[in-house]
C-alpha positions in Angstrom: -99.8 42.6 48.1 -101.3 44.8 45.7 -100.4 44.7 41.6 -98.7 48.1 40.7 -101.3 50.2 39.1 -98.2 51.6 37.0 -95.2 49.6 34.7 -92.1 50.2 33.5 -92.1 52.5 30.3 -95.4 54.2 32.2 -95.4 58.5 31.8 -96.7 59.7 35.2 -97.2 62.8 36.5 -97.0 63.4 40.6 -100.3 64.2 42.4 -99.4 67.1 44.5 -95.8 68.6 43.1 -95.3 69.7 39.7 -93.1 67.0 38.2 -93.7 64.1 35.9 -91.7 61.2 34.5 -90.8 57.6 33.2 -91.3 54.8 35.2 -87.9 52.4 35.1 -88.7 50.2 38.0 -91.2 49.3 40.5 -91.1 48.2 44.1 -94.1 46.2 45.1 -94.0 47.8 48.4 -91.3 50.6 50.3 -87.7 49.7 49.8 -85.9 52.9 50.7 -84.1 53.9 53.6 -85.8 55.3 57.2 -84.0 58.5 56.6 -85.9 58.8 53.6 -89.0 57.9 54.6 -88.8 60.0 57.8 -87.9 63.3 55.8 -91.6 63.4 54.5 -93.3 65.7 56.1 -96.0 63.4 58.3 -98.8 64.9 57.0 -98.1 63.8 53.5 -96.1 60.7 54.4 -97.5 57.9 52.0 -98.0 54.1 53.8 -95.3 51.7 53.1 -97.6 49.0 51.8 -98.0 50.0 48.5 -96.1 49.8 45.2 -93.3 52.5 45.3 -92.0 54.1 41.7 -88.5 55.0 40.5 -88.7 57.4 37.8 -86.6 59.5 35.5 -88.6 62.6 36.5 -88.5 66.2 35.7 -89.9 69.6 36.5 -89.2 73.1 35.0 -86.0 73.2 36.4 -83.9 70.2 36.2 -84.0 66.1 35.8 -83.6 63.7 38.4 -84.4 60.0 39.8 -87.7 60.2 41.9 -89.2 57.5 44.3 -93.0 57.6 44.9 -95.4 56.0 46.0 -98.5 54.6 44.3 -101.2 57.0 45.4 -99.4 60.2 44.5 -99.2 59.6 40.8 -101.5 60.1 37.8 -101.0 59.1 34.3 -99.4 61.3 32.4 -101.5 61.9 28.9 -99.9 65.5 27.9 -98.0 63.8 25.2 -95.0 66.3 26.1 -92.0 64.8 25.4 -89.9 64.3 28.7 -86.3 65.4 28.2 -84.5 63.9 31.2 -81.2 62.1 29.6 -81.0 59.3 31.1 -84.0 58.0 29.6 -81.9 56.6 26.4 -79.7 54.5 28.9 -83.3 52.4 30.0 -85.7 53.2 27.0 -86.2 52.9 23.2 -89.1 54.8 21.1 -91.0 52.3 19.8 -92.8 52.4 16.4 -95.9 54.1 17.7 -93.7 56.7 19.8 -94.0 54.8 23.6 -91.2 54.1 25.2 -90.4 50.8 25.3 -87.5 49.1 28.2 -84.5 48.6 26.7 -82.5 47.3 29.6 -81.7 43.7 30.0 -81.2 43.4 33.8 -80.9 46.3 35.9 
């Protein structure tokens, strides 16, 4: 098994669509559902052996929870603030401006 190149509190941006976010919690490999998995289109379908993301994302148009994998994230270093609301239910800015986890057990 592989160590997750990313960790919770992490500002990523997606590899191929244009949305970025927070990461809140990390599967080491895929834990979603077939469906889910089988609505990628093939050719961009990631492998299942690799750490998965759930983020608080966002693009131009609205906020959301994303899950993705490993290999189609970047770090984030735009230094943009990220706006999606729910990040005050799992985050805290610490004194240097990172986020820092605030939840207790999730």
């Amino acid at each position: 098994m592989r160590t997750a190149r990313f960790t919770i509190g992490d500002v990523v941006k997606h590899r191929i669509y244009p949305f970025r976010g927070v990461v809140f919690d990390v599967d080491p490999v895929f834990n979603n559902t077939d469906e889910w998995w089988e609505a990628i289109p093939a050719d961009v379908r990631p492998h299942k052996d690799q750490p998965f993301y759930h983020l608080l994302a966002e693009n131009e148009e609205t906020e959301y929870v994303a899950y993705v994998s490993e290999q189609n994230l970047l770090p984030d270093d735009s230094d943009q603030p990220l706006r999606n609301p729910q990040i005050a239910e799992f985050f805290h800015e610490g004194p240097d401006g990172h986020l820092v986890y605030a939840v207790q057990a999730h």
